[in-house]
C-alpha positions as CSV (number, residue, x, y, z in Angstrom):
1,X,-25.4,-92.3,-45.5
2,X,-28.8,-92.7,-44.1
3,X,-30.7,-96.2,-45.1
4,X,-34.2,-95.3,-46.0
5,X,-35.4,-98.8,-45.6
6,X,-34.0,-99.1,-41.9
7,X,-36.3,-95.9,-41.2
8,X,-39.3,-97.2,-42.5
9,X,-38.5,-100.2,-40.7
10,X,-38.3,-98.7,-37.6
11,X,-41.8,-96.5,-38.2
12,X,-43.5,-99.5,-38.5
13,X,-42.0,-101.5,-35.6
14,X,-42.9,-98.6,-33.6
15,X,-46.8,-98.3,-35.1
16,X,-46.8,-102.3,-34.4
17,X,-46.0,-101.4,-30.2
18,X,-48.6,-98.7,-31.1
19,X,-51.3,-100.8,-32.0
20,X,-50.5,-103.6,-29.7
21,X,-50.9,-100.9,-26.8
22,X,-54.1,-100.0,-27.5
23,X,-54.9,-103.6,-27.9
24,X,-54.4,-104.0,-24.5
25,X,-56.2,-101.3,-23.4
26,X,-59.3,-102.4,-25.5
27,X,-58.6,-105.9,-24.4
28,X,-58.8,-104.5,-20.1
29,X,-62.3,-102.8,-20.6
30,X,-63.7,-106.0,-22.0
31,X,-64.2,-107.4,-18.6
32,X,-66.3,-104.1,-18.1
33,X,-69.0,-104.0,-21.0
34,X,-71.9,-105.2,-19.3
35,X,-71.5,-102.7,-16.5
36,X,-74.3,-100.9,-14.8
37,X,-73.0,-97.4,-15.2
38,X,-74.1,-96.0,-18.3
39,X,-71.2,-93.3,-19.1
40,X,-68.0,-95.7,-18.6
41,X,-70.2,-98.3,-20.7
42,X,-70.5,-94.9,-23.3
43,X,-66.9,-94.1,-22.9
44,X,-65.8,-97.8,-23.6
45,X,-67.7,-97.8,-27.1
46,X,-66.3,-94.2,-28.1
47,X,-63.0,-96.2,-28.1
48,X,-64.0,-99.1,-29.8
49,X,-65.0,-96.7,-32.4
50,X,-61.9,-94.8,-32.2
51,X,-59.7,-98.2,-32.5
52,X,-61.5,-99.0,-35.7
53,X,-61.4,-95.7,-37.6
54,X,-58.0,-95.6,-39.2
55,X,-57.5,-91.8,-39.1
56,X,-59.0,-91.7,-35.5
57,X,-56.7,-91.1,-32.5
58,X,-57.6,-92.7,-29.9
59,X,-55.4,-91.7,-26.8
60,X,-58.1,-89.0,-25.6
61,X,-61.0,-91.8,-25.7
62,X,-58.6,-93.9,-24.0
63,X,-58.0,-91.8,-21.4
64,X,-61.8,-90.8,-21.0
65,X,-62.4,-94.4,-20.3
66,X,-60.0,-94.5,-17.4
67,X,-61.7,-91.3,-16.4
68,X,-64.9,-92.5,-15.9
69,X,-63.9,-95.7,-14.6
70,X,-62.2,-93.5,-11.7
71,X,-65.5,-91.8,-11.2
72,X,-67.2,-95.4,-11.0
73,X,-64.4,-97.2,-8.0
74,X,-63.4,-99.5,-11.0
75,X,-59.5,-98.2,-10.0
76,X,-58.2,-101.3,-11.1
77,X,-59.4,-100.6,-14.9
78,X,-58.3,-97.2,-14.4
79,X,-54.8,-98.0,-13.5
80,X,-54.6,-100.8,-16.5
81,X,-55.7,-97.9,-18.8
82,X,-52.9,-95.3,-17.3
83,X,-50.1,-97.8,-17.3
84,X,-51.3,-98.3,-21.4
85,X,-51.6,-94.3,-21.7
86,X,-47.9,-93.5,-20.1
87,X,-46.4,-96.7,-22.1
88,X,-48.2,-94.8,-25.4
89,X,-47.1,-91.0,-24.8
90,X,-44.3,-90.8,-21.9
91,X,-45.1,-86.9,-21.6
92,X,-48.8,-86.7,-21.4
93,X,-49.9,-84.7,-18.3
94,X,-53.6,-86.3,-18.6
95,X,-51.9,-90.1,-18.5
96,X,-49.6,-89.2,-15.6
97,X,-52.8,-87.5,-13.5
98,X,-54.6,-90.6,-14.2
99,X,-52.4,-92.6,-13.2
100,X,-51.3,-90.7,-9.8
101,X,-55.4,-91.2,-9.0
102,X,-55.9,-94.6,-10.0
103,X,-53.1,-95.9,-7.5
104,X,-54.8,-93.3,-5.0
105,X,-57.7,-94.8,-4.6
106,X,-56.0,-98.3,-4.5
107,X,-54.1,-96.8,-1.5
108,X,-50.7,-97.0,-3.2
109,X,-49.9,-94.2,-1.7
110,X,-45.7,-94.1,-2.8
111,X,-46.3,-94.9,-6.1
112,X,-49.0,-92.4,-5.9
113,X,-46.8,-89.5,-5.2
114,X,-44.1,-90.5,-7.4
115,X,-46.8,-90.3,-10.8
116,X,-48.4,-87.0,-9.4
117,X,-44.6,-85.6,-9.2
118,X,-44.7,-86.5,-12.4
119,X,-47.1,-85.4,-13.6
120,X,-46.1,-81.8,-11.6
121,X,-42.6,-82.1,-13.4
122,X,-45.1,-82.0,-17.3
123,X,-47.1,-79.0,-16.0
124,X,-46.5,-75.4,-17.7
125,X,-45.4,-72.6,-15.3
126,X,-48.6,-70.8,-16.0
127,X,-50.6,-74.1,-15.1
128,X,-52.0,-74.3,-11.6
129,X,-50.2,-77.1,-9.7
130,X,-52.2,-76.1,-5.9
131,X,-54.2,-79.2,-6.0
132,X,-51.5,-81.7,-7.1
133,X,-49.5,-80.0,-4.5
134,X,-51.8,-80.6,-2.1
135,X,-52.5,-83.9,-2.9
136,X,-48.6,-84.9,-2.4
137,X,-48.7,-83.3,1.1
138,X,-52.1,-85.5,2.0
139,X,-50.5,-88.7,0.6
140,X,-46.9,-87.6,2.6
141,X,-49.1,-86.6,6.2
142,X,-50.9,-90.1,5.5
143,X,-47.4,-91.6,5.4
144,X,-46.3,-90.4,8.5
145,X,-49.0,-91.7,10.0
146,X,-48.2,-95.0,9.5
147,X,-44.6,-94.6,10.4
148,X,-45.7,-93.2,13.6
149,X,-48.0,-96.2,14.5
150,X,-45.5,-98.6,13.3
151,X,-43.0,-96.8,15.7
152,X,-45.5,-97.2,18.9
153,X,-45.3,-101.2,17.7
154,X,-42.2,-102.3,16.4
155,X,-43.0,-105.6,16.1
156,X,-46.0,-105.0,13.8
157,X,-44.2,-103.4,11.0
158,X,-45.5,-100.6,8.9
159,X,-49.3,-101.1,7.6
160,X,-49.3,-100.2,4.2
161,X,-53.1,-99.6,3.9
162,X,-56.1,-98.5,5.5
163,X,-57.1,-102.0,6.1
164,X,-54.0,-103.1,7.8
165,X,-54.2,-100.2,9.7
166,X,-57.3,-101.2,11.4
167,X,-56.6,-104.4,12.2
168,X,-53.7,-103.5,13.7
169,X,-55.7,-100.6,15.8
170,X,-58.4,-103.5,16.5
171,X,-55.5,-105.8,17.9
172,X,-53.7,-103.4,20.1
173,X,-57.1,-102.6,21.5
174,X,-57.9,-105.9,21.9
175,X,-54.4,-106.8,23.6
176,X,-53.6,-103.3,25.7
177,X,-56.9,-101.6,26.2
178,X,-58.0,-98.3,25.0
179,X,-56.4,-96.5,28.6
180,X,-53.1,-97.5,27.3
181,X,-51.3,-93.9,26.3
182,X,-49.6,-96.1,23.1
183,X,-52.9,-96.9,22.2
184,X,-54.5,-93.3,22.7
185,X,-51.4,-92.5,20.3
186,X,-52.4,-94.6,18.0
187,X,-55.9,-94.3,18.1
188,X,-55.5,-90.4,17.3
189,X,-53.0,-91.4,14.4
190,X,-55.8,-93.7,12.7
191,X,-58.4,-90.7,13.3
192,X,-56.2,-88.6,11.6
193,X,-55.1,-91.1,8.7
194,X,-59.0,-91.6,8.1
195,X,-59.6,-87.8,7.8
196,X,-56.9,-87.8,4.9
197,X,-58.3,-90.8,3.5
198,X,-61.3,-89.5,2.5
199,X,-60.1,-85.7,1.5
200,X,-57.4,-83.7,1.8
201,X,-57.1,-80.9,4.9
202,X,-58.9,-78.5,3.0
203,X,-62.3,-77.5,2.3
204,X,-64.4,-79.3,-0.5
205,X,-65.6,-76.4,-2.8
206,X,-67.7,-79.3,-3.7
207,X,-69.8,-78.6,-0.6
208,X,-71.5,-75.9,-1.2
209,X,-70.3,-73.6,1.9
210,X,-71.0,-76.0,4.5
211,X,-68.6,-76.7,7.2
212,X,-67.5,-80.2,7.5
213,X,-67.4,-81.7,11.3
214,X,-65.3,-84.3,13.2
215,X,-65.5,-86.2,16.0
216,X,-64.4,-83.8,17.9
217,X,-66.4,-80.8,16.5
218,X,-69.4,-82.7,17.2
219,X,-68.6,-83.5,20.5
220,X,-68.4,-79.8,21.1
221,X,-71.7,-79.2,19.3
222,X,-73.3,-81.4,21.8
223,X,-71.4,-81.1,25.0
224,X,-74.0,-80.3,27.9
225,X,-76.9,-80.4,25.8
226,X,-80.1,-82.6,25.7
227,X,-80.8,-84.8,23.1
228,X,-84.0,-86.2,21.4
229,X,-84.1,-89.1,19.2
230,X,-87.4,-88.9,17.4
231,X,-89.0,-91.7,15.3
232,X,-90.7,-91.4,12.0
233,X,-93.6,-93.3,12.9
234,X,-97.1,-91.9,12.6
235,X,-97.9,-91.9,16.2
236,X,-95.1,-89.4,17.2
237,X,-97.4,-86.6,14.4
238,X,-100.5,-87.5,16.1
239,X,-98.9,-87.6,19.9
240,X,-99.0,-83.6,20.6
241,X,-95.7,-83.8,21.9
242,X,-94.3,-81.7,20.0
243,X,-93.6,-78.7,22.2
244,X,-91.6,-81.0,24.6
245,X,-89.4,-82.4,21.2
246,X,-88.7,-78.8,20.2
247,X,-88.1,-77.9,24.3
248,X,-84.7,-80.4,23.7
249,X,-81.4,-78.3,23.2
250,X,-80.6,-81.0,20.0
251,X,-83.1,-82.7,17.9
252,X,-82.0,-85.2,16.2
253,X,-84.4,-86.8,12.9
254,X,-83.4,-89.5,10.8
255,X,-83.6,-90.9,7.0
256,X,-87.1,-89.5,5.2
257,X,-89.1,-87.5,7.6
258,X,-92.2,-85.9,8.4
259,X,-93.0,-83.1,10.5
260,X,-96.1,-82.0,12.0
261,X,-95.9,-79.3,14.3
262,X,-97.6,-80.0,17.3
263,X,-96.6,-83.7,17.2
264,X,-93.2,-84.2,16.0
265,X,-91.8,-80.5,16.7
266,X,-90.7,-78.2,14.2
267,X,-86.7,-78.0,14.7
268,X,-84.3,-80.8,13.4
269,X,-80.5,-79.8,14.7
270,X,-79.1,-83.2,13.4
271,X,-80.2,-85.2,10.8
272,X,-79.0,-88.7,9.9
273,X,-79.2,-90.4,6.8
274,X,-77.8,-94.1,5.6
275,X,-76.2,-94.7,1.9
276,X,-78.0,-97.6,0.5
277,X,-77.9,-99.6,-2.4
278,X,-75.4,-99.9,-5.6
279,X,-75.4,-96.4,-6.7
280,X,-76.5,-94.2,-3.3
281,X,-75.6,-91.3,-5.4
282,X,-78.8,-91.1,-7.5
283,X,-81.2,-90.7,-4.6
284,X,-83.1,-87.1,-4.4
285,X,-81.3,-84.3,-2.8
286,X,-81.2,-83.5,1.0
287,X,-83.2,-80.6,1.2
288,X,-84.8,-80.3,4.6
289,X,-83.2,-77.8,6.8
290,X,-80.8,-78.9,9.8
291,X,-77.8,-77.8,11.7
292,X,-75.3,-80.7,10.9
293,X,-76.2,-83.6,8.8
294,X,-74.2,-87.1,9.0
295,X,-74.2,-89.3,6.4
296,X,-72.7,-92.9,7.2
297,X,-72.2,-95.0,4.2
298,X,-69.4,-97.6,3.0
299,X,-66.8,-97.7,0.8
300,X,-65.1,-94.4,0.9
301,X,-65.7,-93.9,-2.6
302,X,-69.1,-93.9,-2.7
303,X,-69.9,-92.0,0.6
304,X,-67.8,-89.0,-1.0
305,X,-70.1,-89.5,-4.0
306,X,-73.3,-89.3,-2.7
307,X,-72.4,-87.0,-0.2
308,X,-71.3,-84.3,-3.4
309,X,-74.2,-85.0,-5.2
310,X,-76.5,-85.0,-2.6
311,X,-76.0,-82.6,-0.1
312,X,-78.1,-79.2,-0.9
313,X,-76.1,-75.4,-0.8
314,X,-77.7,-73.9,2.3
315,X,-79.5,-76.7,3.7
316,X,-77.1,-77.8,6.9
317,X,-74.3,-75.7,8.5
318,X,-72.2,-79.0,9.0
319,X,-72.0,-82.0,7.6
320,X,-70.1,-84.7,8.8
321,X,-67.0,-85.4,7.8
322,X,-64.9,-88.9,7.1
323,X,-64.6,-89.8,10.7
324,X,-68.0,-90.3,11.0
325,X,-69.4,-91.9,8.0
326,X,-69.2,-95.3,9.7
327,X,-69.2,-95.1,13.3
328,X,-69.8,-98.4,14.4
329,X,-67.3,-100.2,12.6
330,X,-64.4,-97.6,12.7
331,X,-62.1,-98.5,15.2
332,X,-61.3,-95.3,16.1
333,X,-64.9,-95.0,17.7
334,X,-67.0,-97.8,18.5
335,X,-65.2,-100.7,16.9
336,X,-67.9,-103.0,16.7
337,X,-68.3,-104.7,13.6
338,X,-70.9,-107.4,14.3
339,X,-73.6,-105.5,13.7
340,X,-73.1,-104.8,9.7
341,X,-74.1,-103.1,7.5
342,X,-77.6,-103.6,8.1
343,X,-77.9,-101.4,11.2
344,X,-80.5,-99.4,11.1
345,X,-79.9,-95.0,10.8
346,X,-81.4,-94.5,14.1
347,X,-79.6,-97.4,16.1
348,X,-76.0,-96.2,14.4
349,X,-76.6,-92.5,15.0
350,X,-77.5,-92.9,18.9
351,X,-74.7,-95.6,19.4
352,X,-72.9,-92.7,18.4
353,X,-74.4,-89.6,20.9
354,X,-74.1,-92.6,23.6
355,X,-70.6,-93.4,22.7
356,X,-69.3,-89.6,22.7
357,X,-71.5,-89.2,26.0
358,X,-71.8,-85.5,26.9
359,X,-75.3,-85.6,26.8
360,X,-77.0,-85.1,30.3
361,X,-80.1,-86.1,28.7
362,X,-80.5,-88.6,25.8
363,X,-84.1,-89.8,24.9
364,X,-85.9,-91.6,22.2
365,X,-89.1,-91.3,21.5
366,X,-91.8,-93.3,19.4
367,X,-89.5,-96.6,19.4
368,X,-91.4,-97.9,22.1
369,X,-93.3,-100.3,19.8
370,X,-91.9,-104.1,17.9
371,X,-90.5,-103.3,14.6
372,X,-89.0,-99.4,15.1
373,X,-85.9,-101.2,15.7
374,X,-84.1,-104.6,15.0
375,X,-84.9,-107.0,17.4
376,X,-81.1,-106.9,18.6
377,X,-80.9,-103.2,18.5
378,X,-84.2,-102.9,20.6
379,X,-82.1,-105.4,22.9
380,X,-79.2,-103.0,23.6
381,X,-81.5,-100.0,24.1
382,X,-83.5,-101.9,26.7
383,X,-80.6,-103.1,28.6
384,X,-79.2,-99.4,29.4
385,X,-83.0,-97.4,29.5
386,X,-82.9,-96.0,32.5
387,X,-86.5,-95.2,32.3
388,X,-89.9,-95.9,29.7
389,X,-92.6,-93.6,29.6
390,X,-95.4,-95.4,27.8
391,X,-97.5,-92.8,27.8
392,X,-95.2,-90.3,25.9
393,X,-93.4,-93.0,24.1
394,X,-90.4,-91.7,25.9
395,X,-87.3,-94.3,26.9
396,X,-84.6,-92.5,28.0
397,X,-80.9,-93.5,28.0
398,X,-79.9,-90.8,30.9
């Protein structure tokens, strides 16, 4: 015979882990109530609410807060939330999901794959699965990746992230020298890992058409062609050079511009732009016509952010993809780190036209004059002009 008691016992031993659960959640987005960003701030008080209203549930405000702290970088929060959610509802699709993308974008990339097969395993027949699918085959290319590199280097073990990876790329550079055919190896194997870092090997529908770009596409885009750095300062729209900018096969405009037809040229084939401050995200759109525009920016997170939200339908063929977003740290390119993240757009984008070096002709012109560059930067251009036309404001690199 069936004890009533022990039933209601067990119902209210089981509300008890209930509430203690969402406890925990409420007690992980406490460390997150003064933050900047308005809708996790939003989504943390719908649950609040939700905790306090006795009829209430609040699983999907719980989930909405990991949400939105995925869309933020706060993956730590977002994983605390999904570990709550699956501990609450073992079956939920959403909690599984949110989980596989929280240790994503930590880079825990096996426990990653083992929540989104999860989370695959939950999903309807009629429920589209590509992306998750997808995503698994990224996350399982990435993996070999790492295997592969840890094969060239037995004694360095596997590198479990994208940080480890680099320093070991940065010390085998270092120790064998970027001729060395291990190194090459590796050195395309940290290319390609980047690549599926930031997105999968697919197109971004979030892109509006436009065709994302590599190192190696842009190399191809510039091979044989001459190049023209142009400065933003007022001098270059009052110069009346601009039939000799727009007589360069590539010209090449930075940040905000202005252009003034008969003294900075009409044309702008690459234009280069650098993420700053807290949320790059919110700045105004990129608008201006141009063949391929790179965007360099750090962390990953917010590059792929700003580079969504910004980017205009129609406005650039390509845009550039991962592998460029930070080409002078990256050691997949130029390696060099000491020069921050303070480098200015103009120094960064022609470090990288002089490091892929297919140009037969790469000028500047209008940085002639103190204060176009950092004193450092203006430094390294002058040690390698190979000739300064005062009178055109030319220096040229070639």
């Amino acid at each position: 015979m069936t004890n009533p008691l022990a039933g209601l016992f067990t119902a209210r031993q089981k509300e008890s882990a209930r509430r203690d659960l969402y406890a925990r959640g409420a007690r992980l987005c406490g460390a997150y109530l003064a933050t900047h960003d308005t809708r996790l701030f939003q989504a943390i008080g719908t649950l609040t609410t939700a905790l306090d209203t006795p009829a209430a549930d609040p699983f999907d405000a719980l989930l909405k807060v990991g949400e939105r702290a995925l869309e933020t970088g706060e993956h730590t929060l977002a994983l605390g939330i999904a570990e709550t959610s699956t501990e609450l509802r073992q079956r939920s699709k959403g909690a599984w999901r949110l989980r596989a993308r929280a240790l994503d974008g930590l880079g825990r990339d096996d426990e990653a794959v083992e929540s989104y097969a999860r989370h695959l395993t939950l999903l309807g027949d009629s429920e589209p699965a590509d992306e998750v699918t997808r995503r698994i085959d990224t996350l399982r290319r990435r993996r070999a990746c790492l295997e592969e590199a840890a094969a060239l280097f037995p004694g360095d073990g596997t590198p479990a992230t994208a940080p480890e990876f680099a320093a070991q790329v940065r010390a085998r550079v270092a120790g064998h020298g970027p001729a060395d055919p291990a190194v090459r190896r590796l050195l395309r194997l940290y290319a390609t890992y980047c690549r599926l870092v930031e997105r999968s090997g697919v197109p971004d529908p979030l892109l509006g058409g436009t065709t994302p770009v590599g190192v190696g596409g842009l190399r191809a885009l510039l091979t044989g062609r001459t190049v023209c750095l142009v400065s933003n300062a007022a001098e270059v729209a009052g110069s009346g050079l601009g039939s000799e900018i727009d007589g360069y096969d590539v010209v090449v405009r930075c940040d905000t511009f202005r252009i003034d037809r008969s003294g900075t040229g009409e044309r702008t084939d690459l234009h280069a732009v650098s993420l700053r401050g807290a949320t790059p995200w919110d700045g105004p759109a990129w608008t201006r016509q141009a063949g391929v525009r790179l965007v360099f920016g750090d962390p990953a997170g917010a590059w792929r952010r700003a580079t969504r939200q910004r980017l205009t339908a129609g406005a650039q063929e390509h845009i550039g993809d991962a592998s460029l977003r930070r080409p002078l740290s990256d050691p997949a390119l130029l390696g060099e780190e000491s020069w921050g993240p303070k480098a200015g757009t103009a120094f960064t984008v022609l470090r990288l036209l002089d490091f892929l070096d297919v140009s037969p002709r790469l000028d500047l012109i209008g940085f002639d004059k103190p204060g176009r560059l950092r004193p450092e930067e203006a430094e390294w251009v002058m040690d390698r002009a190979t000739h300064v036309d005062d009178r055109k404001m030319r220096i040229a690199l070639r």
